[in-house]
PDB file of the backbone (N, CA, C, O) and the ligand in Angstrom, with CONECT records:
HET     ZN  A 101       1
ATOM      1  N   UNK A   1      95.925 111.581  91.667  1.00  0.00           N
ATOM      2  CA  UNK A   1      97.111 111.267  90.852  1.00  0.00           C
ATOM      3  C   UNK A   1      97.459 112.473  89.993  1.00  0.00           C
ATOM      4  O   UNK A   1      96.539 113.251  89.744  1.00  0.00           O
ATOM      5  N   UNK A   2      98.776 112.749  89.469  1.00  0.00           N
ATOM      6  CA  UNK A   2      98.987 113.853  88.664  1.00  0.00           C
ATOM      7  C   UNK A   2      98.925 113.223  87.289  1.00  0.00           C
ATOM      8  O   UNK A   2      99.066 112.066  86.892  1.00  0.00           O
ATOM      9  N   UNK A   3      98.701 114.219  86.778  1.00  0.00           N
ATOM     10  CA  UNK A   3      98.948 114.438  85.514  1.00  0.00           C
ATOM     11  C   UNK A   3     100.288 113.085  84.790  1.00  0.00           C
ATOM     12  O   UNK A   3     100.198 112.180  83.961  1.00  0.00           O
ATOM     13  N   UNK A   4     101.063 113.455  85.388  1.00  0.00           N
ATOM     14  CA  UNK A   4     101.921 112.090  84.505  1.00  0.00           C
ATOM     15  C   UNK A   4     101.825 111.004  85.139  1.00  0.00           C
ATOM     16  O   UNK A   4     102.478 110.075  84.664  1.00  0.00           O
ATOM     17  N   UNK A   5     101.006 110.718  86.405  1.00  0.00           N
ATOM     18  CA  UNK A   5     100.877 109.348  86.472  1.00  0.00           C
ATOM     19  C   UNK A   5      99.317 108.668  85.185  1.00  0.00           C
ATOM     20  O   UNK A   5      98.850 107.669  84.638  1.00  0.00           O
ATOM     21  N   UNK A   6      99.190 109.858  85.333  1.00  0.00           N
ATOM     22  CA  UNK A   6      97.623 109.108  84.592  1.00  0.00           C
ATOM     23  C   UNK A   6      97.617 109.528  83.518  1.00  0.00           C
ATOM     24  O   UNK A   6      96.503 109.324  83.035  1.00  0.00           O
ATOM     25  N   UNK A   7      98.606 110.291  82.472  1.00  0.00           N
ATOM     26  CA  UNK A   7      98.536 111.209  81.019  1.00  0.00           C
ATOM     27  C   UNK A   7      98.765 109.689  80.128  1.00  0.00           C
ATOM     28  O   UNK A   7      98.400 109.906  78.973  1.00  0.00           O
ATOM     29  N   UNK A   8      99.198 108.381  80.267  1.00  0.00           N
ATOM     30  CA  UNK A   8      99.482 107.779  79.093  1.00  0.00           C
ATOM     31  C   UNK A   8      98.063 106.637  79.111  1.00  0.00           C
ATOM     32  O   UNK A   8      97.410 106.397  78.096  1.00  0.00           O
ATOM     33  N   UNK A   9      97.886 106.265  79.944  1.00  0.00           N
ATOM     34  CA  UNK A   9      96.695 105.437  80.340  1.00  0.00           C
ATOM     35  C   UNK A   9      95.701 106.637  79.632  1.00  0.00           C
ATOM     36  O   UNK A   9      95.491 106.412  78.441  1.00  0.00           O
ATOM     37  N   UNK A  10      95.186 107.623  80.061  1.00  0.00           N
ATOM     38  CA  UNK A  10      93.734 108.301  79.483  1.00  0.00           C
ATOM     39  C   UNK A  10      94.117 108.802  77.951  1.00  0.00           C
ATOM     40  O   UNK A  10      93.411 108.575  76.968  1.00  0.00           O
ATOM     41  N   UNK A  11      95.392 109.539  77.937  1.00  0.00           N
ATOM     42  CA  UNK A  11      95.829 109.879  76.574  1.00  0.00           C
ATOM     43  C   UNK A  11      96.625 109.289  75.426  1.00  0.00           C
ATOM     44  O   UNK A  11      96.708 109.678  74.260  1.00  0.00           O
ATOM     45  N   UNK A  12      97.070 108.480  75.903  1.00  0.00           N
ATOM     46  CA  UNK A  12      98.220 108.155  75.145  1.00  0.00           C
ATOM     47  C   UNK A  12      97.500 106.912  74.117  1.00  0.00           C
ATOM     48  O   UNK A  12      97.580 107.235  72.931  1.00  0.00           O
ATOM     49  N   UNK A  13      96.981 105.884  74.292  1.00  0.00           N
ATOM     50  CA  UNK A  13      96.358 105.202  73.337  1.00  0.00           C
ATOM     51  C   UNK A  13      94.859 105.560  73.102  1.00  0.00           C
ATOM     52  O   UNK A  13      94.044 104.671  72.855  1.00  0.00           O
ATOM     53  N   UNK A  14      94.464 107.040  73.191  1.00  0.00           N
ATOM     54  CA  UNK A  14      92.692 107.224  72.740  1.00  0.00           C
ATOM     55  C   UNK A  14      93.152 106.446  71.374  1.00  0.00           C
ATOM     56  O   UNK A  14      94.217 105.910  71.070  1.00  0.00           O
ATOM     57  N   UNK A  15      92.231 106.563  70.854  1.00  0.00           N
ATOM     58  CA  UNK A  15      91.516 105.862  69.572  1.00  0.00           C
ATOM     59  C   UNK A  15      91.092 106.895  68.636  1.00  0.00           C
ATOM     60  O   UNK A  15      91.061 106.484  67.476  1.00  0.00           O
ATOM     61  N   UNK A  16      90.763 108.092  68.791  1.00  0.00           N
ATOM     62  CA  UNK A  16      90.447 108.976  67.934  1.00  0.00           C
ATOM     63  C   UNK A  16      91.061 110.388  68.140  1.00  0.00           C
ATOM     64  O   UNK A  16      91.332 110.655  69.311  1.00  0.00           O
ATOM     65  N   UNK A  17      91.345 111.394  67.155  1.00  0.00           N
ATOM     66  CA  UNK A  17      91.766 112.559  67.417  1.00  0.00           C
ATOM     67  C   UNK A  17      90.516 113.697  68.371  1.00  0.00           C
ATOM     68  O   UNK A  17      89.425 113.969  67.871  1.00  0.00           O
ATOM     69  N   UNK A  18      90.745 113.980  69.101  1.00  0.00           N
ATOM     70  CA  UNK A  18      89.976 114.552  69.648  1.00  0.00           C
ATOM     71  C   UNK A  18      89.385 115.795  68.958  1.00  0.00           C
ATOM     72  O   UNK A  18      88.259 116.096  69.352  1.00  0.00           O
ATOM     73  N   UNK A  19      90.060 116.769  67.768  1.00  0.00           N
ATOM     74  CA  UNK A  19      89.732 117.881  67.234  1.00  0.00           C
ATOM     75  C   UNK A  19      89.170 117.610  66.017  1.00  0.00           C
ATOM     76  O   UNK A  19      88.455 118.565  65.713  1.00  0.00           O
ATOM     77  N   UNK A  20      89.152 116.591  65.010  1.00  0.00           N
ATOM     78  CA  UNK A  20      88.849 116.177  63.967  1.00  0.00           C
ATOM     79  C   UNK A  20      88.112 114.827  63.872  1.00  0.00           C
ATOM     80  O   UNK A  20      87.781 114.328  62.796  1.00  0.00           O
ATOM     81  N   UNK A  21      87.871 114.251  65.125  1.00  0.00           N
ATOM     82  CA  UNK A  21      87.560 113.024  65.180  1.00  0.00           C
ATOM     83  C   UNK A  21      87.670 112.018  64.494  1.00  0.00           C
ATOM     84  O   UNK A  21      86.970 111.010  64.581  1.00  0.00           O
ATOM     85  N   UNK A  22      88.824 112.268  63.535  1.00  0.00           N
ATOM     86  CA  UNK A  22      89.361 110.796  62.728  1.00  0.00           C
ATOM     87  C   UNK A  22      89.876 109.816  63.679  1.00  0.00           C
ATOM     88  O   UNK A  22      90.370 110.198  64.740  1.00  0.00           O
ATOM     89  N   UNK A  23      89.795 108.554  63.369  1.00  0.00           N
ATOM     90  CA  UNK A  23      90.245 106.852  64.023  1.00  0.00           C
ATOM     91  C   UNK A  23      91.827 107.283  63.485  1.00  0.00           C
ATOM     92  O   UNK A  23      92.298 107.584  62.388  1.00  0.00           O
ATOM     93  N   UNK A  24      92.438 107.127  65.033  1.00  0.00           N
ATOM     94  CA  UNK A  24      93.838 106.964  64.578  1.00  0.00           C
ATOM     95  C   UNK A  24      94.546 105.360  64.020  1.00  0.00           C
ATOM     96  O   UNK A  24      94.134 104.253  64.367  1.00  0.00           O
ATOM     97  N   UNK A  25      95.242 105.530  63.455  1.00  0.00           N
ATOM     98  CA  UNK A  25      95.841 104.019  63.001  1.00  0.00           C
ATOM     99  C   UNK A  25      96.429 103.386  64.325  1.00  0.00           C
ATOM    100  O   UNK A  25      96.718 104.199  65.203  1.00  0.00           O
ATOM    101  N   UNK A  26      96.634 102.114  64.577  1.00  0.00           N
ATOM    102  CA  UNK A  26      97.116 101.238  65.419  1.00  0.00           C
ATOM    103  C   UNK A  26      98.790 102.034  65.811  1.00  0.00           C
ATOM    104  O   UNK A  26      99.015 102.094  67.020  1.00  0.00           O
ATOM    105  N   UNK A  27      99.651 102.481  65.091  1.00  0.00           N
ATOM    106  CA  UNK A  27     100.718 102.710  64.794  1.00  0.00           C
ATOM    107  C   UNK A  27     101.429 104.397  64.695  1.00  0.00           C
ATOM    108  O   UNK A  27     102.540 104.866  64.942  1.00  0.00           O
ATOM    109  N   UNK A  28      99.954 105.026  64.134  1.00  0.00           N
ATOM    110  CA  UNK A  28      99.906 106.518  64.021  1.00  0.00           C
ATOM    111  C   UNK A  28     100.258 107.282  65.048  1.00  0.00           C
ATOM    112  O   UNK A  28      99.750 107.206  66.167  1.00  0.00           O
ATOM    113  N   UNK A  29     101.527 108.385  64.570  1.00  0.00           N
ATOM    114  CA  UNK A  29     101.600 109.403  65.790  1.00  0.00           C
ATOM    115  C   UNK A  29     100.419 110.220  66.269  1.00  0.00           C
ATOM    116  O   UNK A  29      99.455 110.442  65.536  1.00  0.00           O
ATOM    117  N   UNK A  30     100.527 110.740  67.726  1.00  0.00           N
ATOM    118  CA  UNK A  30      99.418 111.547  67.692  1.00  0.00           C
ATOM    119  C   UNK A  30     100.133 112.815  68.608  1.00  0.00           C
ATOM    120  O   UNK A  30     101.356 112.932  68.531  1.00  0.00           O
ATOM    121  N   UNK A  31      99.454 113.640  69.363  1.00  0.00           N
ATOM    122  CA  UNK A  31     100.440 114.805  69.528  1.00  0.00           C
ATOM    123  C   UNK A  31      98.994 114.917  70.843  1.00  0.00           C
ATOM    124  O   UNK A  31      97.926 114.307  70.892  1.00  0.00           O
ATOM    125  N   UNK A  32      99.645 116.061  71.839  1.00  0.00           N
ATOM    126  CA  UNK A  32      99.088 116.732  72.663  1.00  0.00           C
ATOM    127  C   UNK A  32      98.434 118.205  72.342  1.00  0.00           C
ATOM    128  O   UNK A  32      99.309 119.040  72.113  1.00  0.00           O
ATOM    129  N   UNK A  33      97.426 118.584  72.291  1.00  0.00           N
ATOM    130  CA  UNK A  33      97.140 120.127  72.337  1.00  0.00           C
ATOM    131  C   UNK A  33      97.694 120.654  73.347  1.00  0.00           C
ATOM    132  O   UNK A  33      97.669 120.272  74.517  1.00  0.00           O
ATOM    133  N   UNK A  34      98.476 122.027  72.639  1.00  0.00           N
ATOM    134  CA  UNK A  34      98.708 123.278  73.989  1.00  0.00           C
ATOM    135  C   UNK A  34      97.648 123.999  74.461  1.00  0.00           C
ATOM    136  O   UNK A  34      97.649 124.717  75.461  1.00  0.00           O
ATOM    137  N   UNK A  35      96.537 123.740  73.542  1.00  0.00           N
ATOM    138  CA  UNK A  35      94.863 124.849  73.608  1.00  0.00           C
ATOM    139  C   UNK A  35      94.492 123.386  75.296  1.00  0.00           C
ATOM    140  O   UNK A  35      94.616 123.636  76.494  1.00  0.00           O
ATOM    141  N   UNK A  36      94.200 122.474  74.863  1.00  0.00           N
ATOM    142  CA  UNK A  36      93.282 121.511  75.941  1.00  0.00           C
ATOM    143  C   UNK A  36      93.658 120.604  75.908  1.00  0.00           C
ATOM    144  O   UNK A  36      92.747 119.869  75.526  1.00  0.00           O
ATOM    145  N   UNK A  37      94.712 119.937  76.112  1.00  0.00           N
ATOM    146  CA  UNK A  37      95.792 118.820  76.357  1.00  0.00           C
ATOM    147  C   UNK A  37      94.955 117.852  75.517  1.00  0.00           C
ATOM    148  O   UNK A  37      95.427 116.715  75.487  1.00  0.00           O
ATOM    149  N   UNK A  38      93.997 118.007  74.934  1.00  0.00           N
ATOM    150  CA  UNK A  38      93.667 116.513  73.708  1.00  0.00           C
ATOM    151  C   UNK A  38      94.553 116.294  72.960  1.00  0.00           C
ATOM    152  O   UNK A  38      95.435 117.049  72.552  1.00  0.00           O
ATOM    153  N   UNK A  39      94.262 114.749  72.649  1.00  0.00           N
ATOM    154  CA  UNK A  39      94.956 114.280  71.862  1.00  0.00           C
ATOM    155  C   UNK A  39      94.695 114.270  70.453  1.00  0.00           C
ATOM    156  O   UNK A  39      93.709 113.662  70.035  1.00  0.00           O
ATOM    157  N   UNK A  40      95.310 114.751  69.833  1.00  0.00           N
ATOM    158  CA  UNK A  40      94.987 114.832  68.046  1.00  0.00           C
ATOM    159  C   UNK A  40      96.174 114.675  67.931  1.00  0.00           C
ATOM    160  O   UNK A  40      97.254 114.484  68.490  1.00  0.00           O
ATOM    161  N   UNK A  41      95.221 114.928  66.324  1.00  0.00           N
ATOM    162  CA  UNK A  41      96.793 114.099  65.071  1.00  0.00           C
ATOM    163  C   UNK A  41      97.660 115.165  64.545  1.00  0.00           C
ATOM    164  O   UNK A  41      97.527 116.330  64.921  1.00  0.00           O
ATOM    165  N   UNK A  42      98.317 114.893  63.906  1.00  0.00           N
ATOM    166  CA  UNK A  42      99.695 115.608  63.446  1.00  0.00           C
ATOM    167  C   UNK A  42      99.524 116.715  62.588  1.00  0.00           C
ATOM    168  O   UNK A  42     100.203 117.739  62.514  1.00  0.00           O
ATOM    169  N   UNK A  43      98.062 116.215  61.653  1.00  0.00           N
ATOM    170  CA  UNK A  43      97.264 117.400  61.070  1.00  0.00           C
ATOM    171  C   UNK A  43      96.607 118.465  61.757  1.00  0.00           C
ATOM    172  O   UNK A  43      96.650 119.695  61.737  1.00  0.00           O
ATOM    173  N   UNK A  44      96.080 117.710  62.280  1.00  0.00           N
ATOM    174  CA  UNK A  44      95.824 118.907  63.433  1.00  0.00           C
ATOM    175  C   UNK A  44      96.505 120.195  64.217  1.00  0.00           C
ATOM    176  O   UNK A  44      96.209 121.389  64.228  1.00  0.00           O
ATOM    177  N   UNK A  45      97.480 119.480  64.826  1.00  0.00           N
ATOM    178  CA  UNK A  45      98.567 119.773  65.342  1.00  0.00           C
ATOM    179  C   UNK A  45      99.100 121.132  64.573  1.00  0.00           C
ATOM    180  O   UNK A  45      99.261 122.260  65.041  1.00  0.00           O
ATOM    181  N   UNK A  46      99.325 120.629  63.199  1.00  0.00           N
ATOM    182  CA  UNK A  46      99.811 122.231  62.083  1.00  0.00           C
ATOM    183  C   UNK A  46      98.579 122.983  62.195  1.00  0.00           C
ATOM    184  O   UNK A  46      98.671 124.177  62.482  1.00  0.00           O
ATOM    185  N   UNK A  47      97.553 122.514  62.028  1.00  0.00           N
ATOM    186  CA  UNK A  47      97.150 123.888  62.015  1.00  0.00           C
ATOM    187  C   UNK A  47      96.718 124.298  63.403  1.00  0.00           C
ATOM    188  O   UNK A  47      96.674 125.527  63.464  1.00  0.00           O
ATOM    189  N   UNK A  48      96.382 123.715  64.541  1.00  0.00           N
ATOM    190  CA  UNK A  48      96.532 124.390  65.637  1.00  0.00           C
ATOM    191  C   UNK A  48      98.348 125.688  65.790  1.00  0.00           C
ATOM    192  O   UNK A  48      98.562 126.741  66.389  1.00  0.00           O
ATOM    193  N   UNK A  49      98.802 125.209  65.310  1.00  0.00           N
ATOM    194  CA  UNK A  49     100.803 125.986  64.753  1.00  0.00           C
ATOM    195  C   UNK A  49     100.319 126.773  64.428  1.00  0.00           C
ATOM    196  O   UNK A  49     100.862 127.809  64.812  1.00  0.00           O
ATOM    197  N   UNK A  50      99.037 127.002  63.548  1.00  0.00           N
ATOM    198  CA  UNK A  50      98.951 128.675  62.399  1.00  0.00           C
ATOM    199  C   UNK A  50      98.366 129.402  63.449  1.00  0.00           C
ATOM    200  O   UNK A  50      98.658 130.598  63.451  1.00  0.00           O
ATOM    201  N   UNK A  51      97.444 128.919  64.554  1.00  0.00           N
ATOM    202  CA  UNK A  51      96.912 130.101  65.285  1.00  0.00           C
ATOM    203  C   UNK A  51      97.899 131.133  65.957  1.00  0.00           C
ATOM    204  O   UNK A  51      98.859 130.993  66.715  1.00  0.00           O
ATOM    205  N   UNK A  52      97.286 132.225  65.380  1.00  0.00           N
ATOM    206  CA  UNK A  52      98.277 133.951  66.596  1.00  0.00           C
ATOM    207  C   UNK A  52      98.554 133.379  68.097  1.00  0.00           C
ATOM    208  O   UNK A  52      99.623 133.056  68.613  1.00  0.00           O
ATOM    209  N   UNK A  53      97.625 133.368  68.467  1.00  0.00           N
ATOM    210  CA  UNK A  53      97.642 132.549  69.940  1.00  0.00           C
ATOM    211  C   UNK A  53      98.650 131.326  70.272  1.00  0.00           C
ATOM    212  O   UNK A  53      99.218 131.232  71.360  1.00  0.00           O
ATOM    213  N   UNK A  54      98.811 130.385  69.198  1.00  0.00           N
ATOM    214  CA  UNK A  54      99.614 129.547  69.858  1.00  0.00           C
ATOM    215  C   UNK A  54     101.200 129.336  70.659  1.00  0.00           C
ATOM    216  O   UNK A  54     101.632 128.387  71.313  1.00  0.00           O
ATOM    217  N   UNK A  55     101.904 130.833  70.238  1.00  0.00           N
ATOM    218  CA  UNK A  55     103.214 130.733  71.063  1.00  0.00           C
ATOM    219  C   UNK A  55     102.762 131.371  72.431  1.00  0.00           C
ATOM    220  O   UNK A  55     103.322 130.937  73.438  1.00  0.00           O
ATOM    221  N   UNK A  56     101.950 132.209  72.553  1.00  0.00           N
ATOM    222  CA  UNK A  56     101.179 132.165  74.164  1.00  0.00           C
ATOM    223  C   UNK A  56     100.568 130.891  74.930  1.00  0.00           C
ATOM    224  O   UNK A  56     100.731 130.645  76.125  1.00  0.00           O
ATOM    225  N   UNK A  57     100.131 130.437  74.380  1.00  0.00           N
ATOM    226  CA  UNK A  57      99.135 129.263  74.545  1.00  0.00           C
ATOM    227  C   UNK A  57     100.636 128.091  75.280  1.00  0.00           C
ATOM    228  O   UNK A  57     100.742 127.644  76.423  1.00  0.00           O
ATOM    229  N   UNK A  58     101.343 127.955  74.374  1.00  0.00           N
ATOM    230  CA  UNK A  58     102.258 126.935  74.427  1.00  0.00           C
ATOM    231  C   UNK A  58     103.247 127.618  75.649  1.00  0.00           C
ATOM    232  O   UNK A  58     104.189 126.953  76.080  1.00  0.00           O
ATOM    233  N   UNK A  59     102.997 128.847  76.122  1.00  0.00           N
ATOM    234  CA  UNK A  59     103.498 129.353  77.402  1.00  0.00           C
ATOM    235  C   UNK A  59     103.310 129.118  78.205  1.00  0.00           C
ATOM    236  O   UNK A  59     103.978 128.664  79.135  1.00  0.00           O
ATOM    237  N   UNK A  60     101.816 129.492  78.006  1.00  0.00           N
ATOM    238  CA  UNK A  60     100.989 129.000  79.494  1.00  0.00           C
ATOM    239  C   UNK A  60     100.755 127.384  79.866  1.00  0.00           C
ATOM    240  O   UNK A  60     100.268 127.064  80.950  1.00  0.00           O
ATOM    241  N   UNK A  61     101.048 126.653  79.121  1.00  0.00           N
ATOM    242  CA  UNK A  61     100.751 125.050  79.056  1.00  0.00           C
ATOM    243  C   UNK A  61     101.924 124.481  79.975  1.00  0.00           C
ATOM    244  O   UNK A  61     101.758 123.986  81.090  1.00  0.00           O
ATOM    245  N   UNK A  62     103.544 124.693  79.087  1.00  0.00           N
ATOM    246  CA  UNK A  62     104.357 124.541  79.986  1.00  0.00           C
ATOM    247  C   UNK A  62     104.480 125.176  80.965  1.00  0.00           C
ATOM    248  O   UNK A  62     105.184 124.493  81.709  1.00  0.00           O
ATOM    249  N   UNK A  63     104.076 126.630  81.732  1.00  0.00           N
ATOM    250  CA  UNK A  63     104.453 126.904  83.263  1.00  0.00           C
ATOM    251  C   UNK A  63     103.253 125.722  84.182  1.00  0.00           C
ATOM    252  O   UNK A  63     103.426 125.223  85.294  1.00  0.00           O
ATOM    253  N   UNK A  64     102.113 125.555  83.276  1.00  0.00           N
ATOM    254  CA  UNK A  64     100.892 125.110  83.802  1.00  0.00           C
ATOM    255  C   UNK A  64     101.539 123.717  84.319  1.00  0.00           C
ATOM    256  O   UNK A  64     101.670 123.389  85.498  1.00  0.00           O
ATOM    257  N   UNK A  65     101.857 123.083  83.346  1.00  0.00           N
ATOM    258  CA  UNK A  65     102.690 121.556  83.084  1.00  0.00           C
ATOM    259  C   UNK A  65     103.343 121.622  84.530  1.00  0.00           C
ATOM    260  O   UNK A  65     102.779 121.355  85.591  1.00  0.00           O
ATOM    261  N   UNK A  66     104.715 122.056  84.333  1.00  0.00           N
ATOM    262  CA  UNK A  66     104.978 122.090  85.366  1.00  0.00           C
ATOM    263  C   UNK A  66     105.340 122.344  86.722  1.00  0.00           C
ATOM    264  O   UNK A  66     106.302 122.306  87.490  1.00  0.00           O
ATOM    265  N   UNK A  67     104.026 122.643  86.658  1.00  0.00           N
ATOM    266  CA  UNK A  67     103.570 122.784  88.411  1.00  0.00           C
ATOM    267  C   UNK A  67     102.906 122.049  88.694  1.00  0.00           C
ATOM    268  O   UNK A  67     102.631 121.916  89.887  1.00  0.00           O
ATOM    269  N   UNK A  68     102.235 121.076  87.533  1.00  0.00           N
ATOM    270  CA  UNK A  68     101.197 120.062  88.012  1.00  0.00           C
ATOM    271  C   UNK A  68     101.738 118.954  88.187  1.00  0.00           C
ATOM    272  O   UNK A  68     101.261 118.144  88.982  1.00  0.00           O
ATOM    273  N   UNK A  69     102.903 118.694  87.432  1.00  0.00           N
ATOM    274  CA  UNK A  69     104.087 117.258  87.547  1.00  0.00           C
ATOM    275  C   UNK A  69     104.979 117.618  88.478  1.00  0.00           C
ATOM    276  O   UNK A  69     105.156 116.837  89.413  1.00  0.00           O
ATOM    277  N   UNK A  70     105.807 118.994  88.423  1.00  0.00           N
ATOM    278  CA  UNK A  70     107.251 118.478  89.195  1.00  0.00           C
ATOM    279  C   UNK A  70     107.828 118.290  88.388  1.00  0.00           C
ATOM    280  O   UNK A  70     108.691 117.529  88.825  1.00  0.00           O
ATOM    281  N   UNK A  71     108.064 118.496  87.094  1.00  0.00           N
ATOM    282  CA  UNK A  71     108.958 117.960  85.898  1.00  0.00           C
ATOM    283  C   UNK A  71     109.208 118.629  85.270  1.00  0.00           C
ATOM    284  O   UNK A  71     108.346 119.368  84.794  1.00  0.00           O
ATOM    285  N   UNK A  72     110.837 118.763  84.843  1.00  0.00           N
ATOM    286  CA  UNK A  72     110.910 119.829  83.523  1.00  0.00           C
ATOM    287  C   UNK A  72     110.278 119.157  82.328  1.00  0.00           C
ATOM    288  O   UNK A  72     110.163 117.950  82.113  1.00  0.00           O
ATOM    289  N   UNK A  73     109.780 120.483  81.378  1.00  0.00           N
ATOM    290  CA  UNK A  73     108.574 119.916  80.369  1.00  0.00           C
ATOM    291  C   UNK A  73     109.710 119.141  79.291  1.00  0.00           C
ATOM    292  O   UNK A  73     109.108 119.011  78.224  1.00  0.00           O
ATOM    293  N   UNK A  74     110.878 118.674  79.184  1.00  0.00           N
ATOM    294  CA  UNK A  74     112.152 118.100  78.632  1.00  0.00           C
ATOM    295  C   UNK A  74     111.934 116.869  78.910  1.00  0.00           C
ATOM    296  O   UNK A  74     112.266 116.058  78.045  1.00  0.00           O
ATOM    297  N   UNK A  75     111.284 116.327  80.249  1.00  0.00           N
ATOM    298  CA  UNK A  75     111.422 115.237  80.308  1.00  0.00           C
ATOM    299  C   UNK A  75     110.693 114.134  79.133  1.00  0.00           C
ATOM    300  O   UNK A  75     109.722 114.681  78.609  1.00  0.00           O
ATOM    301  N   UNK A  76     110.904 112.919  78.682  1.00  0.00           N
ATOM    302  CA  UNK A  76     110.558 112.496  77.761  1.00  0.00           C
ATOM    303  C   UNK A  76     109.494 111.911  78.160  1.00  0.00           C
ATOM    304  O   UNK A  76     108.438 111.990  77.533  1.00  0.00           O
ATOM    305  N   UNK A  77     109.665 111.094  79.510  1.00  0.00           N
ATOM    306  CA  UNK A  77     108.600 110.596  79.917  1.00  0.00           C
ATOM    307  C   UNK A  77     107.040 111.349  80.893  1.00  0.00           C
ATOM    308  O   UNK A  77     106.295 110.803  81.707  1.00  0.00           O
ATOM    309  N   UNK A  78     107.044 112.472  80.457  1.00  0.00           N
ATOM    310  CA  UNK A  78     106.306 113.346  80.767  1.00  0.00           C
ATOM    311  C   UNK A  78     105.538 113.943  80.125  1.00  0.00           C
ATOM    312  O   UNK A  78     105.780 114.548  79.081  1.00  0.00           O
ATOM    313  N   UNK A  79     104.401 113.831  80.739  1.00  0.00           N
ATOM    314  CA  UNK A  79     103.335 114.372  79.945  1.00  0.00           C
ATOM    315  C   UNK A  79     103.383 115.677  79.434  1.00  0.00           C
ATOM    316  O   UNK A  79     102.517 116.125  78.683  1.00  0.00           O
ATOM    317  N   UNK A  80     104.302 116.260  79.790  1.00  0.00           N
ATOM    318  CA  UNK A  80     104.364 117.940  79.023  1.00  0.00           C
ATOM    319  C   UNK A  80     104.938 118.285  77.713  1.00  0.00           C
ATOM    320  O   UNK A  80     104.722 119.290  77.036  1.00  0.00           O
ATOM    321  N   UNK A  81     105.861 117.079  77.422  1.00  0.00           N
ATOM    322  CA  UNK A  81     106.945 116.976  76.486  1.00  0.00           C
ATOM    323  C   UNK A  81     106.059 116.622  75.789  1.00  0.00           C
ATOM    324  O   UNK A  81     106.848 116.360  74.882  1.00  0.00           O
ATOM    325  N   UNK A  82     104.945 116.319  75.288  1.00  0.00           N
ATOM    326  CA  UNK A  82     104.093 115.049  74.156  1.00  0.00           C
ATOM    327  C   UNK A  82     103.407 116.216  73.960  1.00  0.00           C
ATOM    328  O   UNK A  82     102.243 115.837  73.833  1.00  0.00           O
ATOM    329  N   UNK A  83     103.426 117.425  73.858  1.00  0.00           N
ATOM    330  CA  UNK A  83     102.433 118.904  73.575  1.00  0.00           C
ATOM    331  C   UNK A  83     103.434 119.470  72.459  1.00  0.00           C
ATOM    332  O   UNK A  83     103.261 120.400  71.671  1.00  0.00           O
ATOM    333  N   UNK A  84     104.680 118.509  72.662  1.00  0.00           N
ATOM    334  CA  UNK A  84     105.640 119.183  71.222  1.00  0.00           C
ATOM    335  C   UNK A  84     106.118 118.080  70.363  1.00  0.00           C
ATOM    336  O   UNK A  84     106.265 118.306  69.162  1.00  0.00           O
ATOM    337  N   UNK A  85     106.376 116.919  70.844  1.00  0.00           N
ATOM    338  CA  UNK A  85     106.730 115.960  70.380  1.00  0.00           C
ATOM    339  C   UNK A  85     105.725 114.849  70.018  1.00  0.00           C
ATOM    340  O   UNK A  85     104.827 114.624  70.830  1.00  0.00           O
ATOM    341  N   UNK A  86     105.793 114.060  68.767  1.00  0.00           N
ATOM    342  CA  UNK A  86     104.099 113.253  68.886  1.00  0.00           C
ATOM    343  C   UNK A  86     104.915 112.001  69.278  1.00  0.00           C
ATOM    344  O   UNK A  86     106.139 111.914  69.183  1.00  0.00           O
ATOM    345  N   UNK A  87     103.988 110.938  69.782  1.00  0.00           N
ATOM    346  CA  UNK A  87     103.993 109.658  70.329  1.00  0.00           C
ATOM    347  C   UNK A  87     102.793 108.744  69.723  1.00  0.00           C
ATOM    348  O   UNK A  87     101.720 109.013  69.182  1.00  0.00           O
ATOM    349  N   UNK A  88     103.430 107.609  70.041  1.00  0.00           N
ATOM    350  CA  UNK A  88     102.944 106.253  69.364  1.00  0.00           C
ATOM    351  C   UNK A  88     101.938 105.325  71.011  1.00  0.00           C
ATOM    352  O   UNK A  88     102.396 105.092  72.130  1.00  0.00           O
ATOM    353  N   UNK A  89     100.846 105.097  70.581  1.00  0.00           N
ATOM    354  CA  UNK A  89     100.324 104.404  71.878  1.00  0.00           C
ATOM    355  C   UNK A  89     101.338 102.597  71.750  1.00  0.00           C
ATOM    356  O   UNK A  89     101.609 101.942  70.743  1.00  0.00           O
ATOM    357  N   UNK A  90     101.613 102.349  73.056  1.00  0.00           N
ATOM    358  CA  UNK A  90     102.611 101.381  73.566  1.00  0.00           C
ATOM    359  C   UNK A  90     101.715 100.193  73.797  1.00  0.00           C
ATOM    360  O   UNK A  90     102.183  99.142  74.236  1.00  0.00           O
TER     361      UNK A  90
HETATM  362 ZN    ZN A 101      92.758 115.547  63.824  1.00  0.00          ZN2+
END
């Protein structure tokens, strides 16, 4: 299966931030890493933003993205788009 058939099922409702290991709230946004597609929180997220590396990083994620979907990384329902935009587990 690719990547966006299986990105909301494994990622989309974890339970904890993967970089800080705080319990996300029932309700809480959470965001995608451009470093290792985990899921963390919004705090996180900024300061993963301060690293030098991250406008490279966030290069290589989307060409990576999509070639593994087939999808422009725009799409909403795609797992590539949730590496910029945070989401709510459904
Ligand atoms: Zn975190």
């Amino acid at each position: 299966m690719s990547a966006n058939d299986t990105w909301e099922k494994a990622l989309a409702c974890s339970t904890a931030c993967t970089r800080c290991g705080r319990d996300f709230g029932p309700k809480e946004e959470r965001i995608l890493s451009v470093f290792d597609d985990g899921v963390i929180c919004t705090a996180c997220k900024r300061q993963e933003e301060q690293r030098p590396d991250h406008a490279e990083a966030s290069r290589q994620m989307v060409a990576r993205c999509i070639g593994e979907t087939g999808r422009p990384w725009g799409d909403p329902a795609g797992f590539c788009f949730h590496h910029f935009v945070p989401f709510r587990c459904r």
